[in-house]
ChimeraX commands (.cxc) that place a marker at each C-alpha (Angstrom):
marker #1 position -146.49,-9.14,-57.79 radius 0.5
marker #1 position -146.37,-10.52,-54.33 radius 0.5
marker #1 position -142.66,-9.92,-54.06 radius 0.5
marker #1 position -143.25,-5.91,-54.87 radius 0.5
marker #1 position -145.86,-6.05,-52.39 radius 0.5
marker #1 position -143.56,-7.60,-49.21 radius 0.5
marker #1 position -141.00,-5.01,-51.03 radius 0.5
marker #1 position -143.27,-2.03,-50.71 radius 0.5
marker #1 position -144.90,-3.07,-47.14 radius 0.5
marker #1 position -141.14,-3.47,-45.33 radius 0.5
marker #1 position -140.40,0.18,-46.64 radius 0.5
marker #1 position -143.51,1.52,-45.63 radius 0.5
marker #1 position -143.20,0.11,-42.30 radius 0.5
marker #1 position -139.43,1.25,-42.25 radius 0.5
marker #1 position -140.50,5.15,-43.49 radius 0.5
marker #1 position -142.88,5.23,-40.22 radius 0.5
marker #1 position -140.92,3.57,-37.66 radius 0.5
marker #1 position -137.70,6.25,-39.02 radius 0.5
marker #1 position -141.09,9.04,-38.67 radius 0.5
marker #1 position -141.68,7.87,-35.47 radius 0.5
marker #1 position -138.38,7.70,-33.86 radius 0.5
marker #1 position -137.49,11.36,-35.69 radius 0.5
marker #1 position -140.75,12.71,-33.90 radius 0.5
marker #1 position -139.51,11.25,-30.05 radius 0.5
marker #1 position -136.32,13.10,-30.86 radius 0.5
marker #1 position -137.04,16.37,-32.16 radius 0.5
marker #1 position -138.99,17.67,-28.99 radius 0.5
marker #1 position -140.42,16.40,-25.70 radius 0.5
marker #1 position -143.12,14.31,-25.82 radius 0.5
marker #1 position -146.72,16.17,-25.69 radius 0.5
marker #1 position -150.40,15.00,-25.22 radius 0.5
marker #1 position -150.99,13.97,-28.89 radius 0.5
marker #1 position -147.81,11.88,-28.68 radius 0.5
marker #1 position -148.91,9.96,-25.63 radius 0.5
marker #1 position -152.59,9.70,-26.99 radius 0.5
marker #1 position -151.25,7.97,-29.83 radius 0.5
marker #1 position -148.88,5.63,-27.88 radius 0.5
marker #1 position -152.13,4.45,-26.10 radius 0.5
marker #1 position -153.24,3.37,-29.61 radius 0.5
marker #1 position -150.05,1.40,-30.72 radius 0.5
marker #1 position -149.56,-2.05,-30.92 radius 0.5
marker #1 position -146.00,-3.49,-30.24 radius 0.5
marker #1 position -144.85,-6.47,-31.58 radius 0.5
marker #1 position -143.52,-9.04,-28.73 radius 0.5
marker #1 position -141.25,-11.23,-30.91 radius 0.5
marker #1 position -139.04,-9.29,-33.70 radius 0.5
marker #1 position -135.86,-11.98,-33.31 radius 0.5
marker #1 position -133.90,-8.99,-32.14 radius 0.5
marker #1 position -133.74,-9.12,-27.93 radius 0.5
marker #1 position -133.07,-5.14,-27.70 radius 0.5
marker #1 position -136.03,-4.27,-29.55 radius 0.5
marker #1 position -138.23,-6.68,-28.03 radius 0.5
marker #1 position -136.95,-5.20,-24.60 radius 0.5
marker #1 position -137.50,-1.82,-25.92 radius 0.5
marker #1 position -141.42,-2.32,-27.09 radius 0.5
marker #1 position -141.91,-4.61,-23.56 radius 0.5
marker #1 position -140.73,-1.00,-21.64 radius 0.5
marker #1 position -142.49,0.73,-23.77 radius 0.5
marker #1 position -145.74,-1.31,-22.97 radius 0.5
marker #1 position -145.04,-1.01,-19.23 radius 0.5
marker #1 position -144.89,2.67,-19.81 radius 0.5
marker #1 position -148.16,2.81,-21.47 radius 0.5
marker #1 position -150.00,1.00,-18.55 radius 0.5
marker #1 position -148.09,3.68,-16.34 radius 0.5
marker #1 position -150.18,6.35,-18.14 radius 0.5
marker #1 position -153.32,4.77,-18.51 radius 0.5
marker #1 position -154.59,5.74,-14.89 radius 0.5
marker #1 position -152.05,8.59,-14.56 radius 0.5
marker #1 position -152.69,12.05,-14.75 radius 0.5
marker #1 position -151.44,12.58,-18.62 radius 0.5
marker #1 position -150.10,16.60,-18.21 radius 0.5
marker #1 position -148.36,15.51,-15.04 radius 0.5
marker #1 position -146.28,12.78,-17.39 radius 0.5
marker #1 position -145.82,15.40,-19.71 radius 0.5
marker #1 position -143.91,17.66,-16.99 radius 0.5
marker #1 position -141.97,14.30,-15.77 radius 0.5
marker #1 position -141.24,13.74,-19.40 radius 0.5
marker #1 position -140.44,17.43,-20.19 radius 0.5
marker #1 position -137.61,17.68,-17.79 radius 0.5
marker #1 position -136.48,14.16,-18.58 radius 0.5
marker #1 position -135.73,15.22,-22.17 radius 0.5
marker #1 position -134.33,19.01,-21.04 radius 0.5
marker #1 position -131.55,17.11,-18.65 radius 0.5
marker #1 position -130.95,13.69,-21.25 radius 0.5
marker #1 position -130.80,15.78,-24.74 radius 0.5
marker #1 position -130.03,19.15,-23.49 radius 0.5
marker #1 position -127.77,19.01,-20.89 radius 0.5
marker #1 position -130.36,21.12,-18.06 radius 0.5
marker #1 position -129.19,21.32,-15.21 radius 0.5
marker #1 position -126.91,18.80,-15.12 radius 0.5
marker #1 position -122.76,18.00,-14.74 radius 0.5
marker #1 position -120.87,18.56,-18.02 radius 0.5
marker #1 position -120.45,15.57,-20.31 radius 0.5
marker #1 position -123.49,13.83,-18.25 radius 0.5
marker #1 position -126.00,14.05,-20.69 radius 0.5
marker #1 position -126.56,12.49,-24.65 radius 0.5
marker #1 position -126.54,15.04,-26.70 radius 0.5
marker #1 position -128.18,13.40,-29.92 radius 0.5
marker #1 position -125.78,15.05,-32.52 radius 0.5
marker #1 position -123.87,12.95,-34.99 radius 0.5
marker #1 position -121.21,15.44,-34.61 radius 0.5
marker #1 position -120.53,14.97,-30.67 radius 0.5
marker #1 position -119.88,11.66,-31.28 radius 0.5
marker #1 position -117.68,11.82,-33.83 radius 0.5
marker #1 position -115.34,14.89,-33.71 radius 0.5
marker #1 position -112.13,14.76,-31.72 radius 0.5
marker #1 position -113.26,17.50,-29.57 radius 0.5
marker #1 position -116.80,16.28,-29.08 radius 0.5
marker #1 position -118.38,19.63,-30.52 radius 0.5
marker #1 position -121.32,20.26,-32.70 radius 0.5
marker #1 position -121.34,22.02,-36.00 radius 0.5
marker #1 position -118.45,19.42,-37.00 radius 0.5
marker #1 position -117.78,17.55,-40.32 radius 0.5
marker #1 position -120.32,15.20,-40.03 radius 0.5
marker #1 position -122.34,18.23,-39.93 radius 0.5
marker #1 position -121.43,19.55,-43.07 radius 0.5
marker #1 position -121.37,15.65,-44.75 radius 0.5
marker #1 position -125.10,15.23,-43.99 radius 0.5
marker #1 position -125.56,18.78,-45.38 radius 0.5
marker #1 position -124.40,18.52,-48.65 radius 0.5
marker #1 position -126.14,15.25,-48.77 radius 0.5
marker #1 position -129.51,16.15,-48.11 radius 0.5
marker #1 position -128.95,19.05,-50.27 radius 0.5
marker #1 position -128.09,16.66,-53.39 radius 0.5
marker #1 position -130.95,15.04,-52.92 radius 0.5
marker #1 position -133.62,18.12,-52.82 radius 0.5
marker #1 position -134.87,16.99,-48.87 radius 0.5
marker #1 position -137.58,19.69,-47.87 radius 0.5
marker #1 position -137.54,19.09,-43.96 radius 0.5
marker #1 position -140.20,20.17,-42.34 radius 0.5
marker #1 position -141.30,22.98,-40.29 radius 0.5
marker #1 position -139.58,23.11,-37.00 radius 0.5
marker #1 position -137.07,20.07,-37.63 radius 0.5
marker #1 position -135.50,22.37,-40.74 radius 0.5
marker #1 position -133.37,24.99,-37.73 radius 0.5
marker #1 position -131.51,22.48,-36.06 radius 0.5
marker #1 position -128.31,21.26,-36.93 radius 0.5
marker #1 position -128.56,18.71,-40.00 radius 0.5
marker #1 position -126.56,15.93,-38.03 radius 0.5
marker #1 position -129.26,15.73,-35.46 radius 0.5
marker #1 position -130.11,12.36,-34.94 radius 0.5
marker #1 position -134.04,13.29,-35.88 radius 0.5
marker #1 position -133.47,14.82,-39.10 radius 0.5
marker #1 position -131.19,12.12,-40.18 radius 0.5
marker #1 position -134.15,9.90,-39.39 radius 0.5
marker #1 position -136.22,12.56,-41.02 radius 0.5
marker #1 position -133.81,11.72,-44.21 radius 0.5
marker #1 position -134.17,8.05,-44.18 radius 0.5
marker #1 position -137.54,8.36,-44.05 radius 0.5
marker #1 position -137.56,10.27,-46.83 radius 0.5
marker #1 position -135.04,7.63,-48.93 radius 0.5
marker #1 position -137.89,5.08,-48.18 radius 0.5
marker #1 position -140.85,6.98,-49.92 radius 0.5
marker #1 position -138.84,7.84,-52.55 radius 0.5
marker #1 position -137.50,3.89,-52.63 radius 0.5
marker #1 position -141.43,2.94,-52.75 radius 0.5
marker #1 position -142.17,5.70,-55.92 radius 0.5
marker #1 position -139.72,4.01,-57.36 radius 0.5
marker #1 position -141.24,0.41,-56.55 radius 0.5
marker #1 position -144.67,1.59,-57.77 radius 0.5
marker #1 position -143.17,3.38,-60.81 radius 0.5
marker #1 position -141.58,-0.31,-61.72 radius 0.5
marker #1 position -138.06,1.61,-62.77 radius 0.5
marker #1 position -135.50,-0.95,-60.86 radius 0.5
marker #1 position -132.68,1.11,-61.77 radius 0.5
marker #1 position -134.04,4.04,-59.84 radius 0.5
marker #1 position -134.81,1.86,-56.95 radius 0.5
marker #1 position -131.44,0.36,-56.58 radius 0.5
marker #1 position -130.10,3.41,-56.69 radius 0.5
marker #1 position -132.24,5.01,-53.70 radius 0.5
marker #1 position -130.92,2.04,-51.41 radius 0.5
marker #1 position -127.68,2.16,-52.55 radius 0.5
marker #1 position -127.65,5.64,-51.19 radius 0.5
marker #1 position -129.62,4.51,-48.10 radius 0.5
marker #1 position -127.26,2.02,-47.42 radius 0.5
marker #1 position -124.18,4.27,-47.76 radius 0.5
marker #1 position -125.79,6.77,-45.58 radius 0.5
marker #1 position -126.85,4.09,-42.92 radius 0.5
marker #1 position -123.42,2.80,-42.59 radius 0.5
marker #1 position -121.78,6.24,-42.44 radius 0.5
marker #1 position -123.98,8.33,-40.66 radius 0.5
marker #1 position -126.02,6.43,-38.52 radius 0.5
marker #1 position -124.75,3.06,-37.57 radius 0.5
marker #1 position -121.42,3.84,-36.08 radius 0.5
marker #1 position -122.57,6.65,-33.50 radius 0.5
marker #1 position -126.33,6.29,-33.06 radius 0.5
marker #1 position -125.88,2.93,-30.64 radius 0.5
marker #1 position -123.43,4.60,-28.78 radius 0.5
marker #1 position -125.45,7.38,-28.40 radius 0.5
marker #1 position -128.72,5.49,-26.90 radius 0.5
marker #1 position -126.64,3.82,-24.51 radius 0.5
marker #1 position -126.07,7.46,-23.11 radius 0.5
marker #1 position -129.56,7.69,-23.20 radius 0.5
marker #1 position -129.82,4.71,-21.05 radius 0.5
marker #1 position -127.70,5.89,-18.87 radius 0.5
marker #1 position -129.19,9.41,-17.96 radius 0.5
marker #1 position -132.62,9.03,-18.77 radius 0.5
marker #1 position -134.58,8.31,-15.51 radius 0.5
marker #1 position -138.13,8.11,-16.86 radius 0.5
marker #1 position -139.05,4.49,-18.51 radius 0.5
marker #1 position -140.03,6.28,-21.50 radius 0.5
marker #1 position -136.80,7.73,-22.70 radius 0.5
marker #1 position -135.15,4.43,-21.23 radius 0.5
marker #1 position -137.88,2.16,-23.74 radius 0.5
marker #1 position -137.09,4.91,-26.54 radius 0.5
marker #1 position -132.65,4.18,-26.43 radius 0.5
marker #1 position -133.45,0.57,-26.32 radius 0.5
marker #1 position -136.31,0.62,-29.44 radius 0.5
marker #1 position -133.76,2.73,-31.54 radius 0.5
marker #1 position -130.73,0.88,-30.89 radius 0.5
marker #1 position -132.81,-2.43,-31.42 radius 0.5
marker #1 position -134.17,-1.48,-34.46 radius 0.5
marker #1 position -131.24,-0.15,-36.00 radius 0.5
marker #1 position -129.86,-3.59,-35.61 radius 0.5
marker #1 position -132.80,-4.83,-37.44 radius 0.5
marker #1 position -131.62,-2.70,-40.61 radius 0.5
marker #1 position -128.17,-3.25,-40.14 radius 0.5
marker #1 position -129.27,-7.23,-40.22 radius 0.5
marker #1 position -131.52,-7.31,-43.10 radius 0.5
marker #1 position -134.27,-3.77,-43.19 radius 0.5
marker #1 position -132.44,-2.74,-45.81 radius 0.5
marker #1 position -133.51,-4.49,-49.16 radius 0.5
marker #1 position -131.17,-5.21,-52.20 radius 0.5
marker link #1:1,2 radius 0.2
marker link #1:2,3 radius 0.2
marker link #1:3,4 radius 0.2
marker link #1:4,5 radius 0.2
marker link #1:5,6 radius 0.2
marker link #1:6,7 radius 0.2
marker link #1:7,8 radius 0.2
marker link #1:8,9 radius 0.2
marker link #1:9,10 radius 0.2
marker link #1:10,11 radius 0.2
marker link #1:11,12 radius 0.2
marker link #1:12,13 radius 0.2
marker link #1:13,14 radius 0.2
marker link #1:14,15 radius 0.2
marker link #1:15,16 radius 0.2
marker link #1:16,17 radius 0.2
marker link #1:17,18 radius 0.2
marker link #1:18,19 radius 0.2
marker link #1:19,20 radius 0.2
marker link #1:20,21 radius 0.2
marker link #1:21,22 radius 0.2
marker link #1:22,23 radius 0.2
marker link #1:23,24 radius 0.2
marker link #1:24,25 radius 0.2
marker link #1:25,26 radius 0.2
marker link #1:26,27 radius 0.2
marker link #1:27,28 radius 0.2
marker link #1:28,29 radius 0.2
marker link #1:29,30 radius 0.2
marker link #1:30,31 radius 0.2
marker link #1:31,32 radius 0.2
marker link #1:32,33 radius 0.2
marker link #1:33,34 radius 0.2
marker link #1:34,35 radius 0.2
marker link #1:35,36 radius 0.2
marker link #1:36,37 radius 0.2
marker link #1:37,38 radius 0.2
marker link #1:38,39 radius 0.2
marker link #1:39,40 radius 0.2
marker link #1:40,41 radius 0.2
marker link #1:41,42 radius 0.2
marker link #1:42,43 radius 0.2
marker link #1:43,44 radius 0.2
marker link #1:44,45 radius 0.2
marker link #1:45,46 radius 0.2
marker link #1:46,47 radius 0.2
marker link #1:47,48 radius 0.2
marker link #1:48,49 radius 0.2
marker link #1:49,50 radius 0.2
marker link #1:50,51 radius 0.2
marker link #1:51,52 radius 0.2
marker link #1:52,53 radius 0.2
marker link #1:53,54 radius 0.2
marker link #1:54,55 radius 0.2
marker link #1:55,56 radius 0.2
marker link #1:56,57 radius 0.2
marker link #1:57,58 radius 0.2
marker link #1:58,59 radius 0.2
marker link #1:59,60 radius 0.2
marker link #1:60,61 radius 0.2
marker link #1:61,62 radius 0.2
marker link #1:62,63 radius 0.2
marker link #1:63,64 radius 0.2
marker link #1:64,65 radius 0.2
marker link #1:65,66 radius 0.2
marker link #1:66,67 radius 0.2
marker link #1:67,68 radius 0.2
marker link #1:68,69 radius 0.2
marker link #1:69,70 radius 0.2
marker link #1:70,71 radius 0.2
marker link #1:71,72 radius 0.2
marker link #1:72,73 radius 0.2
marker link #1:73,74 radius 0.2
marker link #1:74,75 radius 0.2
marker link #1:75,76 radius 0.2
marker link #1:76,77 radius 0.2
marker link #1:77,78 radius 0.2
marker link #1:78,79 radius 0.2
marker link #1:79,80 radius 0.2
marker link #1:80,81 radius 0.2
marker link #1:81,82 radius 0.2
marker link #1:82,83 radius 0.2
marker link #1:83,84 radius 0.2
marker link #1:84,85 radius 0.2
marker link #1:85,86 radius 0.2
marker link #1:86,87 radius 0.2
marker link #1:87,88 radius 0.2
marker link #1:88,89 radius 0.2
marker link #1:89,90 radius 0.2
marker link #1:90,91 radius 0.2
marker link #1:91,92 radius 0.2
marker link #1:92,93 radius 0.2
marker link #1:93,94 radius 0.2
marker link #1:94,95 radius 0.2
marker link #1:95,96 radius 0.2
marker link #1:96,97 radius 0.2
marker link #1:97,98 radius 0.2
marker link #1:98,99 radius 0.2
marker link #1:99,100 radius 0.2
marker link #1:100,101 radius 0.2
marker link #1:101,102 radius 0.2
marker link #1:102,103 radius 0.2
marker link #1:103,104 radius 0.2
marker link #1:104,105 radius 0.2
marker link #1:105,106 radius 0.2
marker link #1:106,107 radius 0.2
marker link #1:107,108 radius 0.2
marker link #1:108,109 radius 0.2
marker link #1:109,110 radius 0.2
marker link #1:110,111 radius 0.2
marker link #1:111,112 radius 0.2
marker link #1:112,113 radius 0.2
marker link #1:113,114 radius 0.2
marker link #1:114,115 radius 0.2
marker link #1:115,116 radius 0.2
marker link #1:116,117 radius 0.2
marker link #1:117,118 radius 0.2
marker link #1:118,119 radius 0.2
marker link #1:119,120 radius 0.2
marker link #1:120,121 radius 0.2
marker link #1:121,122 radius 0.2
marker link #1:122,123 radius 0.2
marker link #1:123,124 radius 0.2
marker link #1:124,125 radius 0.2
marker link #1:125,126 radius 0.2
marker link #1:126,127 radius 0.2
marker link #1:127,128 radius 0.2
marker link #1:128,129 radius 0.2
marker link #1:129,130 radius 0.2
marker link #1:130,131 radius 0.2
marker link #1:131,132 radius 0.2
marker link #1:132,133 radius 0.2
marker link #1:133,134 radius 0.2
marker link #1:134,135 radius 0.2
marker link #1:135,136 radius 0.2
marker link #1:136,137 radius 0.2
marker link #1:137,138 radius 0.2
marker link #1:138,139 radius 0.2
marker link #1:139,140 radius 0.2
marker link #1:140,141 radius 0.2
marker link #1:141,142 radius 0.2
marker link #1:142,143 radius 0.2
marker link #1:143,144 radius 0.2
marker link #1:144,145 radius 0.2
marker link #1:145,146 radius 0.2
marker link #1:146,147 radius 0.2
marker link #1:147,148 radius 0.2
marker link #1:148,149 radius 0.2
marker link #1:149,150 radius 0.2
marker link #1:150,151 radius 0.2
marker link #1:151,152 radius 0.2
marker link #1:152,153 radius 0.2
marker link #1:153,154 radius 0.2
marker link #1:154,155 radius 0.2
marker link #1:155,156 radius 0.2
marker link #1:156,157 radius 0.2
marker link #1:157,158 radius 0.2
marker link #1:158,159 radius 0.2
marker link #1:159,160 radius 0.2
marker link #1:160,161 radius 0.2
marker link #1:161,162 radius 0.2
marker link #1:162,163 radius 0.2
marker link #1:163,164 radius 0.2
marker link #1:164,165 radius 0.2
marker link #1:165,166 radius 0.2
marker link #1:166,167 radius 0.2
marker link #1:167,168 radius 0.2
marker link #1:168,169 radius 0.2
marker link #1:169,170 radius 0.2
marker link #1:170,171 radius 0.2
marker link #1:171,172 radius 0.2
marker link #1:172,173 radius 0.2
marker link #1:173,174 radius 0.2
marker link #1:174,175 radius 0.2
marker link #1:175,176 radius 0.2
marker link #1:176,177 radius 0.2
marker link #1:177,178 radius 0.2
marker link #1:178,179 radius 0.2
marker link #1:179,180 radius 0.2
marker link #1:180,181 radius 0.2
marker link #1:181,182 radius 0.2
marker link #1:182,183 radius 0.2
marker link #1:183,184 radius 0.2
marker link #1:184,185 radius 0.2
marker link #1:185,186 radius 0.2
marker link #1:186,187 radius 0.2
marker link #1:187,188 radius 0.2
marker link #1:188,189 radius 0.2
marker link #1:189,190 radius 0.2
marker link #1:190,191 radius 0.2
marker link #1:191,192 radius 0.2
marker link #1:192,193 radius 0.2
marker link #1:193,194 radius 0.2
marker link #1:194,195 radius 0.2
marker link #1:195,196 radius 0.2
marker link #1:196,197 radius 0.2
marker link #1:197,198 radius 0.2
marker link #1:198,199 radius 0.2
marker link #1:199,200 radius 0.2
marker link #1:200,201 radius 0.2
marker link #1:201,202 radius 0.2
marker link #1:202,203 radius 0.2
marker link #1:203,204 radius 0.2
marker link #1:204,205 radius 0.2
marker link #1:205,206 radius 0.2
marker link #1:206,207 radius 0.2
marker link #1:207,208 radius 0.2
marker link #1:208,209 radius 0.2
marker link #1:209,210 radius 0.2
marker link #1:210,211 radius 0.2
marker link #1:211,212 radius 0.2
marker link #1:212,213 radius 0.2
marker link #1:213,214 radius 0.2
marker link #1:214,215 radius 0.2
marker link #1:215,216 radius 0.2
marker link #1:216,217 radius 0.2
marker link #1:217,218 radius 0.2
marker link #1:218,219 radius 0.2
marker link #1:219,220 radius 0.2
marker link #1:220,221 radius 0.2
marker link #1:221,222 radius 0.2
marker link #1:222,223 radius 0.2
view
């Protein structure tokens, strides 16, 4: 009983830390977002230096907009994400543009094979994305968050449901998915982010992502 309930605990906290990282991506930050980062507590020693950097940023950021004027850091933030993820404004090929497809085609396009891959993927599995995240590209780096989310309530169904067999299954496919679709280009990809991103927030988001994904690659990923 106590094992099932570390089990179901580490995917619970791995379904909202894919949540949150899917919601940072998707669209610029807004007030809600930065109310609720206000409220968040940050661990300060995870045993992986990247993410501990990351959540230390992050907490620097937070005292930034504790006496600022919040809709100001909105518009900072708002153009910050237009020129990192969108490419606004700025020099061709100087920007991260956060699609598993860009990173992994010879050409560097979108709308690639690992496009169609995740497609027909999510599409064996039934994933109903939601409103808003379901018209962009399926390789985006937020739905495929969005999809590993997904993996781990399904994965804790299973746990509560007691069937092993289904639960095995789920992580096999998590794992396979992990190491196909997100390990090899996502780090690569927040180290663009690093690079272009000239607000602390974006710069505390690469490093949390690329931190944590090293966390799963290491051991987030049960069975």
């Amino acid at each position: 009983m106590e094992r099932k309930a570390e089990m179901r605990n580490i995917l619970d906290s791995r379904k909202n830390m894919y949540l949150f990282l899917s919601r940072l991506y998707i669209l610029e930050a807004d007030i809600e977002l930065l109310n609720t980062l206000k409220e968040m507590e940050f661990p300060t020693d995870t045993g992986i230096s990247e993410l501990d950097e990351g959540y230390e940023c992050m907490m620097q950021y937070r005292k930034e907009i504790e006496s600022a004027e919040l809709f100001e850091k909105i518009e900072e933030l708002a153009v910050d994400y237009a020129d990192v993820f969108l490419a606004a404004g700025v020099a061709q090929g100087l920007a991260a543009f956060p699609y598993e497809s860009v990173y992994t085609s010879r050409k560097k396009l979108m709308m690639q094979e690992a496009r169609d891959q995740v497609h027909a993927i999510y599409s064996e599995k039934q994933l109903a994305l939601r409103e808003g995240i379901a018209k962009i590209p399926e390789d985006h780096i937020a739905v495929e968050m969005e999809f590993m989310a997904h993996l781990c309530e399904e994965a804790i169904a299973a746990l509560d449901a007691e069937d092993e067999k289904k639960l095995v299954g789920i992580l096999e496919i998590q794992k396979q998915f992990f190491s196909e679709h997100i390990q090899g280009w996502i780090p690569v990809f927040c180290q663009d982010v690093d690079k272009y991103a000239k607000t602390l927030f974006y710069k505390s988001v690469s490093k949390i992502t690329r931190g944590f994904l090293r966390w799963e690659g290491n051991n987030g990923i049960l069975y």
